[in-house]
N, C-alpha and C positions, 0 to 999 in steps of 0.2 A: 512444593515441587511442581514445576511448570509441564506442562503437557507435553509430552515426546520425550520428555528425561529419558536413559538408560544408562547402564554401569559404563558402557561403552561408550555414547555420548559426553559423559561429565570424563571418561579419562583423558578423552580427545581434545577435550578443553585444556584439561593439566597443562597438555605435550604441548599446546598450541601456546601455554604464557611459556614455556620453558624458549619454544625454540623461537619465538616473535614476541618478545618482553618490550621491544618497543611499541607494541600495541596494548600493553596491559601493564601499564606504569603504578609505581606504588608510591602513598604517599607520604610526602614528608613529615617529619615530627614536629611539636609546635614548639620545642625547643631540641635543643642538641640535648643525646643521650648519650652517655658513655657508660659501659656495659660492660663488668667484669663475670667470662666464662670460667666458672671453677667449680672444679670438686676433686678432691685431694686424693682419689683415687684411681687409679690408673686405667686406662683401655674401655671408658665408658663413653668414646665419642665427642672430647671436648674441643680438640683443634679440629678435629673435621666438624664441628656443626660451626664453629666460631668462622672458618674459612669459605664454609658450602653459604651458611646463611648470609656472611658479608658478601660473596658475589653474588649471591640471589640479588639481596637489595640494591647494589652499586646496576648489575643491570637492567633490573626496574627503575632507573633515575634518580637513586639517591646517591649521597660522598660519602665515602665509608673509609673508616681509615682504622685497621688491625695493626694491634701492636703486638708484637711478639714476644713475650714474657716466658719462654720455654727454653731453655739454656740446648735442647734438642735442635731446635728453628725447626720445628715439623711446618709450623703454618709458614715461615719464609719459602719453605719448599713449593708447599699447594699453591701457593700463592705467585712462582715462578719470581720470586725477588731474591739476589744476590746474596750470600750469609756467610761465606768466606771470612778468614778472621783478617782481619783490618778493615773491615766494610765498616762504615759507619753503621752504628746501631744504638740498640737502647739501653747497653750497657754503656755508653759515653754520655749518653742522653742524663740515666742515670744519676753518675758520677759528675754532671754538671759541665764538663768537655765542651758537649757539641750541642746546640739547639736541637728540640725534634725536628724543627724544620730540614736540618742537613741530615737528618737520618731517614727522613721520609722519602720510600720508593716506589716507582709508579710500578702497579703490579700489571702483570698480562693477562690476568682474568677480566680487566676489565676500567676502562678509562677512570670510572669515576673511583676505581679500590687504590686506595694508599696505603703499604705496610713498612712499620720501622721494625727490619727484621732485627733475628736475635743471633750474634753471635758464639763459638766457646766461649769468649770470653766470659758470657753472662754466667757462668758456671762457678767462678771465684766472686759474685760479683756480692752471695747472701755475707761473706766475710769480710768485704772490703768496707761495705752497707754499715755492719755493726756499732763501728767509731764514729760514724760520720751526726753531723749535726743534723735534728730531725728526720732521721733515719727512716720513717715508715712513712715521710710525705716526698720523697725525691721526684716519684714518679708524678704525683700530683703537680707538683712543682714545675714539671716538665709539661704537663698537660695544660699548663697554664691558657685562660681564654681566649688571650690573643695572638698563641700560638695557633689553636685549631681556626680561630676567623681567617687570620690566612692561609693556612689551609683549607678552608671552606668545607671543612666534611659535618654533614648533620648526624653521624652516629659511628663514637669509637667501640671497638671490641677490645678485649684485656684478653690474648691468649695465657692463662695461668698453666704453670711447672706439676704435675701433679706431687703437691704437698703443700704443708701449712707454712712454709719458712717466710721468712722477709719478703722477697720476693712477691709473694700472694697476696702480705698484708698490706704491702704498695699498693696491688692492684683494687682491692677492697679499697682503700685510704682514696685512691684518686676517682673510685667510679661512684655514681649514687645506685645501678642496680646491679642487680645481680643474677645471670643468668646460670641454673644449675641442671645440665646435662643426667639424665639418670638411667644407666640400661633396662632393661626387659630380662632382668636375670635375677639367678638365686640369692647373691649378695648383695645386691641391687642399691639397698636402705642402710648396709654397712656404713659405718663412717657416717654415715649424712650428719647422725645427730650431733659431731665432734663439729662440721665444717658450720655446722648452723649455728652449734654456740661461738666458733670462733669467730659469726657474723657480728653475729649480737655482743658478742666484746668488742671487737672494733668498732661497732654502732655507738656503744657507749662510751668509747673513753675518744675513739680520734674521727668517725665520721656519722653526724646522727642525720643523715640522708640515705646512709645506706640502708636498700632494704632486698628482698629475693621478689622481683617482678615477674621472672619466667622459669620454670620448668619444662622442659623438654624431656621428652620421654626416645631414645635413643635403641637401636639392635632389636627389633621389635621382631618375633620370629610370628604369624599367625599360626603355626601348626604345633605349637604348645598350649600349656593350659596354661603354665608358669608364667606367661607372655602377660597372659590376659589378668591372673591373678594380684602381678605388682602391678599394673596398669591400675587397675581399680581401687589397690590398695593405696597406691599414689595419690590417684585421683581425688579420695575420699580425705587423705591427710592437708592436701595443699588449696585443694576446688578450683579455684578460678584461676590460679597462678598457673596450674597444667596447661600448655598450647594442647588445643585439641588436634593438630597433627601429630601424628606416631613415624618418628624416623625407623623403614625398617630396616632390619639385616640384611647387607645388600655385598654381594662381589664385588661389582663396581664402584659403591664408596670405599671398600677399601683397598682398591687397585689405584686408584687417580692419584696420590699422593706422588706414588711411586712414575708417575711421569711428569710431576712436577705442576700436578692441573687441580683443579674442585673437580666434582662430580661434573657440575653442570659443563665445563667444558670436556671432558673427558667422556661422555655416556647423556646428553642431556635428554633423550627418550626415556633415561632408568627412573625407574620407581623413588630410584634415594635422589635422584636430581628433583622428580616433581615433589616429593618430601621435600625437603628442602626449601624452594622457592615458596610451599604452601605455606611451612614453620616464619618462612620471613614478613610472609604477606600477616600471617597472625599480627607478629611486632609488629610491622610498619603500623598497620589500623590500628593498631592498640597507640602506638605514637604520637597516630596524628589526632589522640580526642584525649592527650591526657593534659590534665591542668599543668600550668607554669609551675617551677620547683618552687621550695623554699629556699626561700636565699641564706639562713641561717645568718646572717651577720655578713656574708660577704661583700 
């Protein structure tokens, strides 16, 4: 801790990357990441950390490109990209139609964020999935490498549908991590241990890259004990996989949606905007010192 530190000081620093990011650049990964956000349970923060943390990074100078795998398009929403049914998206993407390249739209959060939003459509799309030939690699398929080089983006996000359907096992199939949003609440750990074995089957039989990289800890209230109690319990089951930033329970994260914005453009002074940009800055550093994949055989 350097001399003249105070709580006030270091918050002033926060606000100052939030609101002049071009002074506090973050940096790249030493390979492209693609990052499926899931957990099968509902209203624990997953498209607003997948949306808040891709514009953190995209305006810290990295290419981010969020797919929208929510048959909702909540993250088309945040993210101010068009989702109207006929819009090119990733249900055509999908179903082999359209390259992602024509479904890829420049969002308003942020020059460098790309999203292929998600249509209704994508709502018929776990039944249409069923017949089709290698069913649980479509989206990989799509994600192909030299799709994203021209797109230049150094790290995809996988907005997942809360549930375990086809759908999610795309997104598992096409990403190698996996990032697992977890609230600050009573049921917190419900579920988990269903979505974790249903990692570890897809590890096993269709992607053995995939593994759980991050945990974020999500609705963080300090004026519980409950808050502090899963945090710890967290902490202690996963260690180093926990971001040591705490997203907290914030008004403003979840007012922004509703104007079609992230936090950070919507409230970038808030507490959930400087969460956020902090949560990003974890990944990016983490990124940029991690070894080259395994190529498995590709």
């Amino acid at each position: 801790m350097h001399l003249g530190w105070t709580p006030i000081a270091e918050e002033a620093e926060r606000a100052a990357r939030v609101l002049h990011p071009d002074r506090y650049s973050m940096p790249r990964p030493t390979h492209r990441r693609v990052i499926t956000v899931a957990n099968q349970k509902g209203g624990v923060g997953k498209t607003t950390s997948t949306v808040n943390v891709a514009a953190a990074l995209a305006m810290h100078g990295i290419r981010v490109l969020v797919i929208d795998l929510d048959p909702q398009g909540n993250a088309s929403t945040a993210l101010g990209v068009e989702h109207r049914a006929g819009t090119p998206s990733v249900y055509e993407a999908l179903l082999g139609e359209i390259s992602l390249l024509e479904a890829a739209a420049q969002s308003t959060a942020s020059p460098n964020l790309l999203c292929v939003p998600a249509t209704i459509d994508l709502a018929g799309a776990e039944i249409e999935l069923v017949s089709m030939v290698a069913r649980e690699a479509r989206l990989k398929q799509a994600l192909a490498d030299h799709v994203l080089d021209q797109l230049d983006v150094d790290y995809v996000l996988i907005d997942c549908p809360p549930s375990l359907g086809l759908l999610t096992v795309n997104a598992l199939v096409a990403a190698a991590e996996v990032l697992i949003p977890i609230q600050c609440e009573y049921y917190a750990l419900e579920g988990l241990g269903q979505l974790l074995s249903n990692i570890d089957l897809v590890r096993s039989h269709l992607n053995t890259r995939l593994h759980v990289s991050t945990i974020l800890l999500t609705m963080y209230d300090g004026r519980t004990k409950l808050a502090d109690q899963v945090t710890s319990e967290v902490r202690q089951h996963f260690g180093g996989t926990v971001l040591r930033t705490v997203i907290p329970r914030s008004v403003k994260v979840s007012e922004a949606p509703g104007y079609s914005q992230t936090v950070l453009a919507y409230d970038p002074g808030s507490r959930g905007a400087m969460s956020y940009v902090d949560a990003a800055r974890e990944i990016a550093l983490h990124g940029a010192h991690m070894g080259l994949p395994e190529t498995n055989g590709r």
